[in-house]
C-alpha positions in Angstrom: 73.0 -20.9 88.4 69.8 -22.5 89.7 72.0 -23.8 92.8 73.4 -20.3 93.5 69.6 -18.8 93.3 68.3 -21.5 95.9 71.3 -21.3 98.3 71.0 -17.3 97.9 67.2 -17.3 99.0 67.7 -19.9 101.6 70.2 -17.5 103.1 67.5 -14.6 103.2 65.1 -16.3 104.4 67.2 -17.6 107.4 68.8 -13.8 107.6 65.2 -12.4 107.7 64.1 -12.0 111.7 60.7 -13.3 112.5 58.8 -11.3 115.1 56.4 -13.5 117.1 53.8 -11.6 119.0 51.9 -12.4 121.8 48.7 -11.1 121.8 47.3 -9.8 124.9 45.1 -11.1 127.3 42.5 -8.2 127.7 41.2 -10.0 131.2 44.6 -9.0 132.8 45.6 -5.8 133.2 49.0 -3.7 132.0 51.0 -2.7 134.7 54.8 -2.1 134.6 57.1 -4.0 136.6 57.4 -3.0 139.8 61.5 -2.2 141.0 61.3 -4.7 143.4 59.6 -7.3 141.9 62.1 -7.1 139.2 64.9 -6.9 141.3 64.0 -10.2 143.4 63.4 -11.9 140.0 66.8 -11.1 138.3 68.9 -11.0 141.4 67.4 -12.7 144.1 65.8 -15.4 142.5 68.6 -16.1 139.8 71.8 -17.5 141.7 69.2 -18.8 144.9 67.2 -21.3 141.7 71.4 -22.1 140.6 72.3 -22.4 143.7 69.2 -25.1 144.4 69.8 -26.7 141.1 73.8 -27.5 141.8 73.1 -28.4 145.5 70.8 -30.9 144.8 74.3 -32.9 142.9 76.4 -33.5 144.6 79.2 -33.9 142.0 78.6 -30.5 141.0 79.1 -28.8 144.3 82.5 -26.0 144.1 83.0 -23.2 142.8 80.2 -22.3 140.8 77.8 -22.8 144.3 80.1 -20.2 145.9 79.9 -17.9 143.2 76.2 -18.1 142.9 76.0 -17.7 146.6 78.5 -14.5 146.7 75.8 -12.5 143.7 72.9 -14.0 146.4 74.9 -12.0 149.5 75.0 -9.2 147.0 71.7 -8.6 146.3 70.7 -9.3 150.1 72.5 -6.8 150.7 71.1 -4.2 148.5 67.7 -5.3 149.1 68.3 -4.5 153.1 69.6 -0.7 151.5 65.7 -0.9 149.3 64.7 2.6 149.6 61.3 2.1 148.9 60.0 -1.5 150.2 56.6 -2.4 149.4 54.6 -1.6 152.8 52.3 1.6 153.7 53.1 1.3 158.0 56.4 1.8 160.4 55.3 -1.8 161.3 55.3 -3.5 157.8 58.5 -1.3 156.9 59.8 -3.2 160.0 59.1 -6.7 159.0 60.4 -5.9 155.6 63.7 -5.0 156.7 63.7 -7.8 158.8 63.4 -10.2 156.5 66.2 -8.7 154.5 68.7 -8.7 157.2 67.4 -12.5 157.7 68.5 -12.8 154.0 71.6 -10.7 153.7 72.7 -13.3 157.1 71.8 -16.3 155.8 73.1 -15.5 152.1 76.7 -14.8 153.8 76.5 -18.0 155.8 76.0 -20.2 152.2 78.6 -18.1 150.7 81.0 -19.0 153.6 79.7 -22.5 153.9 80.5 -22.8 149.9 83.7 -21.2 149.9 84.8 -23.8 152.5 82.9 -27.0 150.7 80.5 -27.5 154.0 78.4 -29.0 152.0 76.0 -29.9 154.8 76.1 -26.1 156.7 75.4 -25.2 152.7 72.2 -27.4 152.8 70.9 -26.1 155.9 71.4 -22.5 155.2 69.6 -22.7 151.9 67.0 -23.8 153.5 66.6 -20.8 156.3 66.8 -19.0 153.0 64.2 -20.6 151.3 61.7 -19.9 154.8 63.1 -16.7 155.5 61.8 -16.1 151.7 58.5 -17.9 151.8 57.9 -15.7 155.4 58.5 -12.6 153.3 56.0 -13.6 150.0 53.0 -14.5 152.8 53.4 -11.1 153.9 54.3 -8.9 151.4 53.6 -10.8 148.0 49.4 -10.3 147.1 48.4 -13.5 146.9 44.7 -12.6 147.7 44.7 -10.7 144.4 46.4 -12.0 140.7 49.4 -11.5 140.7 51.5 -13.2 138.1 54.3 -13.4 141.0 52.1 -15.7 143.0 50.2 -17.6 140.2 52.4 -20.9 139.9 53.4 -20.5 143.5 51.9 -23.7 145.4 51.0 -22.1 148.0 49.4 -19.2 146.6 46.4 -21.4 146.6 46.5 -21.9 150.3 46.6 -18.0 150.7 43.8 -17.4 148.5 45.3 -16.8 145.0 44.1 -18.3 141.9 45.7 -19.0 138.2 
């Protein structure tokens, strides 16, 4: 009976959820997620970081690096289709939507390159992604300002950030 009454609240205990809160740092403000900075976190930034992580072994190269690559073209391609990019001028509009068509281009090149196991076309068109993306974040990303985005970014520091 004793055995039964320990097992039983063992299992309650490990049934009950457990709510950890973080309390909030009243130096930083609340702001909601912008669209776009939540769209280039979840599906820009998602398959590019798998697509690094597999590339840099080589015995894991295949079919997971082209199907990475293929949801990469796919948001390149809705981020040159943004609606409402991040800039107040004709100018920066222009830049903006350069940098996407830069993106949507190379992201179709890697998904070609993996599709056909170039592993080498592969490397080098990652990394006109990777500077077609760090082009975009000097201009448009607010590195002069906190900005969580920007606040374990290297070279945030360079640009004026701070953490």
């Amino acid at each position: 009976m004793l055995g039964c009454l320990a097992t039983a609240s063992f299992a309650i205990s490990c049934a009950a959820p457990t709510t950890h809160v973080v309390p909030a740092d009243p130096a930083l403000p609340e702001r909601a997620e912008a669209p776009l900075g939540r769209f280039m976190r979840e599906s820009v930034n998602v398959p590019f970081a798998f697509v690094m992580l597999e590339t840099a072994n080589a015995h894991h190269r295949g079919k997971r690096v082209h199907k990475a690559a293929t949801f990469l073209h796919d948001a390149a391609r809705d981020l040159v289709d943004w609606a409402e990019p991040p800039t107040q001028t004709a100018e920066a509009r222009e830049v903006f939507f350069t940098y996407a068509q830069h993106l949507e281009y190379h992201a179709a090149r890697l998904e070609d390159a993996a599709a056909q196991r170039e592993t080498q076309l592969a490397d080098d068109t990652l990394e006109e992604i990777r500077q077609t993306c760090n082009g975009c974040h000097h201009f448009f990303r607010p590195a002069a300002k906190f900005s969580p985005d920007v606040g374990y970014d290297p070279d945030a520091f360079d640009l004026g950030g701070y953490r």
